[in-house]
C-alpha positions as CSV (number, residue, x, y, z in Angstrom):
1,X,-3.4,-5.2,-20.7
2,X,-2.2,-6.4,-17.1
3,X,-0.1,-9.1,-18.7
4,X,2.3,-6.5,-19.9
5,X,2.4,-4.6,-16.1
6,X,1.5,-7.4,-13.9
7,X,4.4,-9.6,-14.5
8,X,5.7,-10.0,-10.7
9,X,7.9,-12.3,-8.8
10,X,6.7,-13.0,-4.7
11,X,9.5,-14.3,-2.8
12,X,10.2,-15.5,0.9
13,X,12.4,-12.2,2.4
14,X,15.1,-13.1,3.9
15,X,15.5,-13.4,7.8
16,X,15.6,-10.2,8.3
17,X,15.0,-8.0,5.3
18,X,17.2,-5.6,4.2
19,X,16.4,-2.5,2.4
20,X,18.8,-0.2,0.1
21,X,18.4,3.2,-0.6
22,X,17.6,2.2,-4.2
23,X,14.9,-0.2,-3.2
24,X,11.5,-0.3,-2.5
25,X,10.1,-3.8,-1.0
26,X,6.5,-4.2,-1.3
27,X,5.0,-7.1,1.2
28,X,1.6,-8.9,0.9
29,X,-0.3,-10.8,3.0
30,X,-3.6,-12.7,3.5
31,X,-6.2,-11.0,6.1
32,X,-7.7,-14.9,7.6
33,X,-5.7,-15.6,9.9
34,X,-6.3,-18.8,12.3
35,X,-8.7,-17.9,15.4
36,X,-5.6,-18.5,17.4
37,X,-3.7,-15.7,16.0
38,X,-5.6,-13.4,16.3
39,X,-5.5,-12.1,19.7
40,X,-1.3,-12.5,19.2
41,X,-1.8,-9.7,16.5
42,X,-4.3,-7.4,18.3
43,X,-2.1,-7.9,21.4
44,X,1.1,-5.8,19.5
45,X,-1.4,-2.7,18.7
46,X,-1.6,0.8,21.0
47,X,-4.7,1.6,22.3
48,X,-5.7,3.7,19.3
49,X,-5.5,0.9,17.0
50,X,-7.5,-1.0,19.5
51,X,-9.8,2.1,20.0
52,X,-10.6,2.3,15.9
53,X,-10.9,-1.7,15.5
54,X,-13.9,-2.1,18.2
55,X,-15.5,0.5,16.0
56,X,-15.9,-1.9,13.0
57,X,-20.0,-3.2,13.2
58,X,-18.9,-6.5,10.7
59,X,-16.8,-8.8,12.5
60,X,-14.9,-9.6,9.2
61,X,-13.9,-5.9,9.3
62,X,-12.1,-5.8,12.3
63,X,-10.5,-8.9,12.0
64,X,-9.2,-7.5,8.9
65,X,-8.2,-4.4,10.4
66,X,-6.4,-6.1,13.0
67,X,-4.4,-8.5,10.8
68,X,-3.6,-5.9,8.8
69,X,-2.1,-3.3,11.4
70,X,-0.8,-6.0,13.5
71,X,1.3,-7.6,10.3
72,X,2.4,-3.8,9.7
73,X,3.5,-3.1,12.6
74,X,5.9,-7.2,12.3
75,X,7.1,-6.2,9.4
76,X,8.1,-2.3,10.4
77,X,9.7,-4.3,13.8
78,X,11.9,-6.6,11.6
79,X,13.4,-3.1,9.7
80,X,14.0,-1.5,12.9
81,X,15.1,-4.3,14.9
82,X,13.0,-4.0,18.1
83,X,9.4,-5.6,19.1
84,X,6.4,-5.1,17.0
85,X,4.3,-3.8,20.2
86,X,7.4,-1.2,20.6
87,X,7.2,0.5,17.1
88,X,5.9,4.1,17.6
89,X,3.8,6.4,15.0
90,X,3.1,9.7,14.1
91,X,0.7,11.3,12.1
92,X,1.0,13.9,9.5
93,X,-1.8,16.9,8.8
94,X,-3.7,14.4,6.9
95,X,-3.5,11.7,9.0
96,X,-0.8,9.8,6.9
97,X,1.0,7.5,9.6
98,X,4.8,7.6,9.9
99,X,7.8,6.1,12.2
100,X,7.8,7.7,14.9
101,X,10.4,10.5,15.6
102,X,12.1,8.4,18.7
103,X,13.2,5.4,16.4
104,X,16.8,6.0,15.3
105,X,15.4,4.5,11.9
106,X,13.5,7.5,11.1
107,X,14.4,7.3,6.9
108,X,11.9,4.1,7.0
109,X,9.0,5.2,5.1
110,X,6.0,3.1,4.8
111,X,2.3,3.2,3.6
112,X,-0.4,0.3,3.6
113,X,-3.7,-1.0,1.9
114,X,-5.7,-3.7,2.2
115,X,-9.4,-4.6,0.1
116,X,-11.2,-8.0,0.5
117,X,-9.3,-10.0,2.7
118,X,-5.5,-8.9,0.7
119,X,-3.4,-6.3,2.3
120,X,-0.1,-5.1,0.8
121,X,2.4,-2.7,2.5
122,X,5.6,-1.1,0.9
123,X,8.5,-0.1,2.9
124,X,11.2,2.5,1.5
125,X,14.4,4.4,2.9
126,X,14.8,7.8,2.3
127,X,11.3,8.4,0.2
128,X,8.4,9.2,0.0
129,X,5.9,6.3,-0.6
130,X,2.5,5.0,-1.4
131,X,0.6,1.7,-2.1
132,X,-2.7,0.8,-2.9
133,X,-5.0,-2.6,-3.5
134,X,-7.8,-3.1,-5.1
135,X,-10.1,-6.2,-5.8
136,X,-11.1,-6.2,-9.3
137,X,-15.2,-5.5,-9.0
138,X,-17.2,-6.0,-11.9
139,X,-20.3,-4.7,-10.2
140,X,-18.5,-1.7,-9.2
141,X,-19.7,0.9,-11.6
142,X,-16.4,2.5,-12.9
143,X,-16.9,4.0,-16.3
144,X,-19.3,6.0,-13.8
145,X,-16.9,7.0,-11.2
146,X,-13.9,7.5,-13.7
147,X,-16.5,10.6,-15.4
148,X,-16.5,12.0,-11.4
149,X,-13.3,11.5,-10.6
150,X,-10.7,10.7,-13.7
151,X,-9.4,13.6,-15.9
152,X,-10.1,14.1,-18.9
153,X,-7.4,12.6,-20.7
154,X,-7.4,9.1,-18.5
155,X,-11.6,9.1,-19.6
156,X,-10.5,9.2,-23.2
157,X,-8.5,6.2,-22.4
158,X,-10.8,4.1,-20.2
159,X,-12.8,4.5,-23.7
160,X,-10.3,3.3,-25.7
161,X,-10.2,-0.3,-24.2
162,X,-12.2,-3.1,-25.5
163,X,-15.3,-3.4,-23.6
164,X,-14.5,-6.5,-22.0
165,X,-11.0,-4.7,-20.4
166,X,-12.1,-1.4,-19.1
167,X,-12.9,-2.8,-15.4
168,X,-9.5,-3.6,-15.3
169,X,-7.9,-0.7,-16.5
170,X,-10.4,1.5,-14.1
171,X,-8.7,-0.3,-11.0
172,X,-5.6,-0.3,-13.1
173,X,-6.0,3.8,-13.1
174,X,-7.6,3.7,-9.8
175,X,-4.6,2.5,-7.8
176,X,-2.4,4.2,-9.4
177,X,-4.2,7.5,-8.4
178,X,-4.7,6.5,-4.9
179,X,-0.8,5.7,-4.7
180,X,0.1,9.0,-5.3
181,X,-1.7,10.8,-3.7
182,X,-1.0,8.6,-0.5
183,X,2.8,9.1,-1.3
184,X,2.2,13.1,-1.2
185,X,0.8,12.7,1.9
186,X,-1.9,15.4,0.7
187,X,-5.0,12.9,0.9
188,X,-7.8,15.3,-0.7
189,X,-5.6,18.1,-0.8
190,X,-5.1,17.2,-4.6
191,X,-8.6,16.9,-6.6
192,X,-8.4,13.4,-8.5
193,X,-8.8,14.8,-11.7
194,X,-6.1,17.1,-11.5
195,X,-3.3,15.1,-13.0
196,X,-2.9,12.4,-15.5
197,X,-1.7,8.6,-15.3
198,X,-1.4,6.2,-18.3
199,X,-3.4,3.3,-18.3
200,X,-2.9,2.5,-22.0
201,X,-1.7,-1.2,-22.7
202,X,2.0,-1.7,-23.1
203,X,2.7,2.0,-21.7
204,X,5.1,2.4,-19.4
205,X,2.9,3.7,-16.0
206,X,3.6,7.7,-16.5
207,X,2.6,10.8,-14.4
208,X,1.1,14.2,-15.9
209,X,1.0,17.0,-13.2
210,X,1.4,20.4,-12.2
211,X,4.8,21.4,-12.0
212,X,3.9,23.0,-8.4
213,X,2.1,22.4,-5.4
214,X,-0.8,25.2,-6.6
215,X,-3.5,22.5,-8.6
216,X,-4.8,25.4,-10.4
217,X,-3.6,24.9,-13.3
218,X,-1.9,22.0,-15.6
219,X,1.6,22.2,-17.1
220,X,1.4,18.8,-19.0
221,X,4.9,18.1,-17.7
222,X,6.1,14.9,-16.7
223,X,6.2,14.8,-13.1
224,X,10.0,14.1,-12.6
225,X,10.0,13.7,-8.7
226,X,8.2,10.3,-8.9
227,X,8.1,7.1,-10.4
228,X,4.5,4.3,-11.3
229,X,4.6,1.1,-11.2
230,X,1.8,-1.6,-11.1
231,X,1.7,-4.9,-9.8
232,X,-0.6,-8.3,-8.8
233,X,-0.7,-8.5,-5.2
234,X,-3.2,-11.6,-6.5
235,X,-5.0,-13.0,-9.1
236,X,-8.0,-10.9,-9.2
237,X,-6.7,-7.9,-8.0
238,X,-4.5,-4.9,-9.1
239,X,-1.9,-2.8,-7.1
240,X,0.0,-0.1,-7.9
241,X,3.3,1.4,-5.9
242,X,4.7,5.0,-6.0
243,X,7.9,6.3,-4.9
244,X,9.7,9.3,-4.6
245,X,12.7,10.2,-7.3
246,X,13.7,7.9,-9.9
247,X,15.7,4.7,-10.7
248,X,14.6,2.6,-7.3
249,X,14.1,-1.0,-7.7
250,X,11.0,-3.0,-6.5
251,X,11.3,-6.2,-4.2
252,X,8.3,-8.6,-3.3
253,X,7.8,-10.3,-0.8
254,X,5.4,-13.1,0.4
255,X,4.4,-12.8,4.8
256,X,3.6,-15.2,6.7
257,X,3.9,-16.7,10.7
258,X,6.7,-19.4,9.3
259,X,9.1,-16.8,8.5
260,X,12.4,-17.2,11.0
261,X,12.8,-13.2,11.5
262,X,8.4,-12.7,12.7
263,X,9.4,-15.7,15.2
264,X,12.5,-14.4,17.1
265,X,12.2,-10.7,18.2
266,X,9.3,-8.9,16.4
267,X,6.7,-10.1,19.0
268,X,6.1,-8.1,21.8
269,X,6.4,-10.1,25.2
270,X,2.3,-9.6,25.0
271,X,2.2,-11.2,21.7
272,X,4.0,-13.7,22.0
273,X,2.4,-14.6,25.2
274,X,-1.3,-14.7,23.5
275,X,0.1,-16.6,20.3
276,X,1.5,-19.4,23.0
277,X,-2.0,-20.2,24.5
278,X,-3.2,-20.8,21.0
């Protein structure tokens, strides 16, 4: 199944990354970073970030947490062109995190997941987006959670798959929930099993939904305002991307501390400072 969908190409961005309206660039990134980066990364986040990471009770949490908010907020800096410590956010009824209104780059959309140590984070201009990651779980009980939460039509096709494929194609169907609902920026506004995505091998990633805003009731349209893909952030795990209107073209790219653009002017004065003493 994923070999048909998971076929993707990780490259180095280039110094800095540039994004068309017709593209979508989806980063990933490993959440162990060296001891000495760390405080570098916390150093570039506001105090609410700071605030929510001294709430974790597992270390390994909130070392995740920090890597992953602290590469965010790099790779935001290198689209907007200013220090990472410097990029502002707002947050939308359901808590969906934007640029903030004072950046001249307001069209710079973004959303971000991480699972088990992998984050991923796509960027867009002028659309709506969402991403999600998963770590492929076999002791994650997902024939049980797809009868909760998957509709009727993506049950019936978690059943089709051979046995030995179906906890694939729940995280295959998993993410590709999660992404759209995180690009609708409704959270659980819209019930789970109120629209359809394909799962099926060789099937192009669809969407089945209400025609409207009201999740009442089920039109069994094709959703024309938004377009599925899924990816492999990693061996082991599956993501999935979704993106507002049609005909956008996906990018990949592999982060890291090496590359030029992080080490010139996305640090903060702060960050770069704490990075130094390591």
């Amino acid at each position: 199944m994923t070999d048909r969908v998971f076929s993707t190409d990780w490259r180095r961005a280039p110094a800095p990354p540039r994004i068309r309206e017709n593209e979508i660039h989806v980063w990933r990134a490993q959440l162990d970073p060296e001891q000495a980066l760390l405080p570098g990364l916390e150093a570039i986040l506001a105090p609410e970030e700071k605030s929510r990471a001294g709430r974790f009770v597992f270390p390994r949490d909130r070392v995740h947490f920090v890597a992953a908010h602290g590469i965010l907020r790099i790779i935001l800096a290198s689209y907007l062109s200013m220090p990472a410590k410097d990029v502002m956010f707002r947050y939308g009824p359901q808590k969906k995190p934007a640029i903030g209104l004072d950046h001249s780059e307001s069209t710079v959309r973004f959303s971000l997941s991480h699972s088990h140590g992998l984050a991923v984070c796509a960027v867009a201009r002028g659309r709506e987006v969402g991403v999600d990651v998963e770590a492929i779980r076999p002791e994650v009980a997902g024939e049980d959670i797809a009868e909760r939460f998957f509709s009727p039509r993506e049950r019936a096709e978690l059943r089709l798959l051979p046995p030995d494929r179906r906890v694939e194609g729940f995280f295959l169907c998993w993410t590709l929930k999660e992404a759209y609902i995180k690009a609708r920026s409704v959270g659980l506004g819209i019930p789970l099993d109120s629209f359809d995505v394909s799962l099926m091998p060789g099937q192009p990633k669809g969407l089945i939904s209400p025609d409207s805003d009201r999740w009442t009731l089920r039109s069994f349209q094709p959703a024309p305002r938004w377009m599925l893909r899924s990816f492999q952030p990693a061996p082991g795990y599956a993501g999935a991307v979704v993106g507002e209107g049609k005909n956008w073209e996906l990018r990949y790219w592999d982060w890291n501390l090496g590359h030029d653009f992080i080490n010139t002017a996305t640090y903060s004065a702060a960050g770069r400072k704490e990075i130094s003493r390591g």
